[in-house]
C-alpha positions as CSV (number, residue, x, y, z in Angstrom):
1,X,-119.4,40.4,-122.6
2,X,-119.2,41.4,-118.9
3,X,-116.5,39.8,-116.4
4,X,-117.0,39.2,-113.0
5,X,-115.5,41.2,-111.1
6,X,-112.8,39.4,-109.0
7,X,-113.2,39.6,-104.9
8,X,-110.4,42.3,-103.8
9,X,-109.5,43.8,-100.9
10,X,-110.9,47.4,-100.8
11,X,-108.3,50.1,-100.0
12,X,-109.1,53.4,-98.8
13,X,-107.7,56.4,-100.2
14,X,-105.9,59.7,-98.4
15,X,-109.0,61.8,-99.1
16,X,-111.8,59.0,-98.0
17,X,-109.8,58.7,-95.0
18,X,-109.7,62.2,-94.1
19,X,-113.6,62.8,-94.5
20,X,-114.0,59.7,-92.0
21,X,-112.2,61.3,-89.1
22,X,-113.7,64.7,-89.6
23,X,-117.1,63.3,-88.3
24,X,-115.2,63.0,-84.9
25,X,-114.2,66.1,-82.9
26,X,-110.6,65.8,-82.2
27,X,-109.7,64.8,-79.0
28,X,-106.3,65.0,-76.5
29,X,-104.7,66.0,-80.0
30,X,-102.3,69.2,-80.3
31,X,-102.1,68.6,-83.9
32,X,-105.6,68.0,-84.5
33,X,-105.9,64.6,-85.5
34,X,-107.6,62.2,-83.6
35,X,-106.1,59.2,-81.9
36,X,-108.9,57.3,-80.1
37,X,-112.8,57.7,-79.4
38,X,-115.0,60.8,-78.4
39,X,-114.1,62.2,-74.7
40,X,-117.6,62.1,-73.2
41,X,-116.7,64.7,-70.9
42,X,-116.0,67.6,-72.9
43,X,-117.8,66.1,-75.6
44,X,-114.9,65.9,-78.6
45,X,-114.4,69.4,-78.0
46,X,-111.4,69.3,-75.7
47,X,-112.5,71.7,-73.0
48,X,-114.8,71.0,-69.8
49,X,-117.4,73.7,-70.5
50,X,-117.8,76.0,-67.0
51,X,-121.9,75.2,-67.7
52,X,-121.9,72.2,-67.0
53,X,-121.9,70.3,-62.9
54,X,-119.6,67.5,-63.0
55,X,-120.2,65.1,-59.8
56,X,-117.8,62.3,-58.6
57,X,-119.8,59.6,-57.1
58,X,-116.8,57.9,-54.6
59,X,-118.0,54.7,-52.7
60,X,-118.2,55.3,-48.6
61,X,-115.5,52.4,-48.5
62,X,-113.1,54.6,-50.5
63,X,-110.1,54.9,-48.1
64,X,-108.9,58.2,-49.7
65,X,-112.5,59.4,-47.6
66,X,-111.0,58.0,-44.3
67,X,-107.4,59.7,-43.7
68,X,-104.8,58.4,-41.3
69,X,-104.2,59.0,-37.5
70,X,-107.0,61.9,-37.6
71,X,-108.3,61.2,-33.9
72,X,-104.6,61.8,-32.8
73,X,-104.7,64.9,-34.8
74,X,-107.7,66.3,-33.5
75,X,-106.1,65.2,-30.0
76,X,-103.3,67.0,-29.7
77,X,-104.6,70.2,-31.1
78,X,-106.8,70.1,-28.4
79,X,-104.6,69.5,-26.1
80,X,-102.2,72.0,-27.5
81,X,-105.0,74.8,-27.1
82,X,-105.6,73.9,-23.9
83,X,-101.9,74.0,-22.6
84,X,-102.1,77.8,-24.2
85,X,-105.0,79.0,-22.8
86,X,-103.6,78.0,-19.3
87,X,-100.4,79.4,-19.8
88,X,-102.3,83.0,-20.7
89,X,-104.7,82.5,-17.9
90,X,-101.7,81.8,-15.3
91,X,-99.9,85.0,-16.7
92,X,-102.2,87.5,-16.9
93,X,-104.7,86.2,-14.3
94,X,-104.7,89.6,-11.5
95,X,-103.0,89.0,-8.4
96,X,-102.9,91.0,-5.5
97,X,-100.9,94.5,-5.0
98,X,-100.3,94.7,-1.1
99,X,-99.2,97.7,0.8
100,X,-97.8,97.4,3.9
101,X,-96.2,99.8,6.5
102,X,-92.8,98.7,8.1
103,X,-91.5,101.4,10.8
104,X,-91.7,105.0,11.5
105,X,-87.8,106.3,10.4
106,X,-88.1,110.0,12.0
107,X,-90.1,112.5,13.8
108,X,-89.1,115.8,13.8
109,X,-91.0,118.4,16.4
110,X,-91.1,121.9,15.9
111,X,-93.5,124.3,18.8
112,X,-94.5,127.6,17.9
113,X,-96.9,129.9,20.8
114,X,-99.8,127.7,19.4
115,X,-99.4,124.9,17.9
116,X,-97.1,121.5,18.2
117,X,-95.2,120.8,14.2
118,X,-94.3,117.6,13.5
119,X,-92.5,115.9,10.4
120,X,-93.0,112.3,10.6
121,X,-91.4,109.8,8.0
122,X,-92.3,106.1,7.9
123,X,-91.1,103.4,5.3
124,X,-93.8,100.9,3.5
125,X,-93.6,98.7,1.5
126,X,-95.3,97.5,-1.9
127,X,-94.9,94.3,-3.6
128,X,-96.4,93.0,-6.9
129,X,-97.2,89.4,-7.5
130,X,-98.3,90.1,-11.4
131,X,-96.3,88.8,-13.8
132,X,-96.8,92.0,-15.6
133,X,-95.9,95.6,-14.3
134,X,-98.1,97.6,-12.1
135,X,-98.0,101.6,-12.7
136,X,-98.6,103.6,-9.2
137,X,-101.0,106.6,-10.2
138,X,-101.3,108.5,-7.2
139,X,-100.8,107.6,-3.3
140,X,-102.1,109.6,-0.5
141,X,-101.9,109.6,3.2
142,X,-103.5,111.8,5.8
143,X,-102.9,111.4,9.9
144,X,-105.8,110.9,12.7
145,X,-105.3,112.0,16.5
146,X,-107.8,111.7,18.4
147,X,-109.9,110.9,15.5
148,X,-108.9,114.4,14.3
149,X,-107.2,114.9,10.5
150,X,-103.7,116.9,11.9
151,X,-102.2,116.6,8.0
152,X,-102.3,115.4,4.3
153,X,-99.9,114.1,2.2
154,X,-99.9,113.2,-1.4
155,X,-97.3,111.8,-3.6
156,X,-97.9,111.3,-7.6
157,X,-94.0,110.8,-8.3
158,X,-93.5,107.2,-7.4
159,X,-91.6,104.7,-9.7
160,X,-93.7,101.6,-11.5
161,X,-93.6,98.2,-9.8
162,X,-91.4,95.4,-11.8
163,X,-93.5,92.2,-12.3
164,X,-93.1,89.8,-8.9
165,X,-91.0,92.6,-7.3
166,X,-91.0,94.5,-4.0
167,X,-90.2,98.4,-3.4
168,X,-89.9,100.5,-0.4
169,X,-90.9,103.4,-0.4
170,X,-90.5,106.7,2.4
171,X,-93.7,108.7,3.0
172,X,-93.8,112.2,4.3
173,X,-96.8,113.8,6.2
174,X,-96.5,117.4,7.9
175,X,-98.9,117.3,10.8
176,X,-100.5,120.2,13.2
177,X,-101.4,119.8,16.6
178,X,-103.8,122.8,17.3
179,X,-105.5,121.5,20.4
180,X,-104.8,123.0,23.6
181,X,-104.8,120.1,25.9
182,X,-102.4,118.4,23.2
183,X,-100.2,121.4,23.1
184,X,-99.8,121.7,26.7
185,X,-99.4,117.8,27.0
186,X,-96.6,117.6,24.1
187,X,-94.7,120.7,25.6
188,X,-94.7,119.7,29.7
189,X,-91.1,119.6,30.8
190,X,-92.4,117.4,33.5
191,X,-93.5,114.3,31.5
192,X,-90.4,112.5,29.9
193,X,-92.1,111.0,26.8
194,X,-95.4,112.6,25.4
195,X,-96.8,109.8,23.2
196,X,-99.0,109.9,20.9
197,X,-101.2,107.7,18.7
198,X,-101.1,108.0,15.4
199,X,-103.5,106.6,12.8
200,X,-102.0,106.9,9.2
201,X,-104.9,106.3,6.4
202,X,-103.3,105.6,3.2
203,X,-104.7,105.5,0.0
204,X,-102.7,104.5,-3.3
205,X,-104.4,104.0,-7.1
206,X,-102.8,101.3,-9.3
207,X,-103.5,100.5,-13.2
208,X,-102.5,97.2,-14.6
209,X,-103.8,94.8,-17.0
210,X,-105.6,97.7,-19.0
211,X,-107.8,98.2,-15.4
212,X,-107.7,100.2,-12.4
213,X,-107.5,99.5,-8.6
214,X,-107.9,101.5,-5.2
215,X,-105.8,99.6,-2.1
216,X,-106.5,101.4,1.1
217,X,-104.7,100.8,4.7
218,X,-105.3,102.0,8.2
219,X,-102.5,101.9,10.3
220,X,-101.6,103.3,14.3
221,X,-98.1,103.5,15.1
222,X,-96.8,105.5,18.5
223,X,-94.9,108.3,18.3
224,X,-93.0,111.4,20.8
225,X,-94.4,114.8,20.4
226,X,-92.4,116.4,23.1
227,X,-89.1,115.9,21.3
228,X,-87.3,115.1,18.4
229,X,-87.0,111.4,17.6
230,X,-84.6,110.0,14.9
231,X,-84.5,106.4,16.0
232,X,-86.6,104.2,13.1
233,X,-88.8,102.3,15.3
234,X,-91.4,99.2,14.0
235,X,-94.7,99.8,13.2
236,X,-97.1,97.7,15.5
């Protein structure tokens, strides 16, 4: 004789339970056991595979897409690299290098049978408006009478110019008077002063600012050939 069987709750066993969950790949589990549904991103296993292109789709409304205050940003960077280019072009922008004559200090005469020797020292002056240093390479001078060259000088000595600075500076030039009518007109006893005109041509080659320069200056100035002269006198 068979019995009904009685409705019962059905109870799983340790081993039936364990065979269910290994159908499903463990997931955010150290142990291994699984605590929740398949991740459909790494598929159960875990680990985003390096294969595969993940894309984010973010609304245009997102606000993480539209920061804060970025117009002021943008702003004062500008503004900021503006301020320093101006400041760079208003330092090393080239200004001018000006050489100027200021008196004649001395002349000193010297006659031999045939010729007249003089020694004439003058003062100039050379100011830098750079905001950088300006190194003097060479400077040069020669003197014109009559249109005639009587001497040369060169100087390749001189001291660098401090940035916005002045110097002054004495030049020396030798000069020899070989003509006879300006022999016998520097060495008449009967003519008090025996002036002549003098035209200086001076020549002086800067570098600054990784370049070079070339300033050139014609000058006349009067001076005595008959005697000696150690009175420092203006250049006009």
């Amino acid at each position: 004789m068979v019995t009904p069987a009685k409705n019962s709750k059905h109870t799983e066993g340790p081993d039936e339970k364990v065979k269910t969950l290994k159908q499903f790949p463990p997931y955010g589990s150290i142990s291994g056991a699984s605590t929740g549904e398949t991740c459909p991103t790494c598929r159960g296993t875990g680990r985003i595979s390096h294969e595969d292109q993940l894309v984010a789709v973010i609304p245009c409304n997102d606000v993480r897409l539209k920061p804060r205050r970025t117009k002021l940003y943008v702003c004062v960077s500008m503004v900021v690299c503006l301020l320093l280019s101006c400041l760079i072009l208003f330092f090393l922008f080239p200004r001018s290098v000006t050489l100027t004559p200021v008196s004649v200090l001395s002349v000193m005469v010297y006659f031999t049978p045939n010729t007249v020797e003089m020694e004439v020292r003058n003062l100039v002056n050379i100011s830098n408006e750079n905001f950088v240093p300006v190194q003097i390479l060479d400077f040069s001078i020669q003197g014109l009478v009559s249109e005639a060259i009587m001497g040369k000088a060169k100087m390749s000595n001189m001291s660098a110019l401090q940035p916005r600075s002045q110097h002054s500076y004495t030049t020396e030039i030798n000069l020899s008077i070989t003509d006879k009518g300006l022999n016998t007109y520097c060495k008449s006893s009967s003519i008090k002063i025996h002036t002549l005109f003098l035209e200086l041509q001076m020549t002086m080659n800067i570098s600054y600012l990784s370049h070079s320069e070339q300033l050139s200056l014609d000058t006349f100035e009067y001076i005595d050939c008959g005697t000696n002269s150690t009175i420092p006198h203006p250049v006009r």
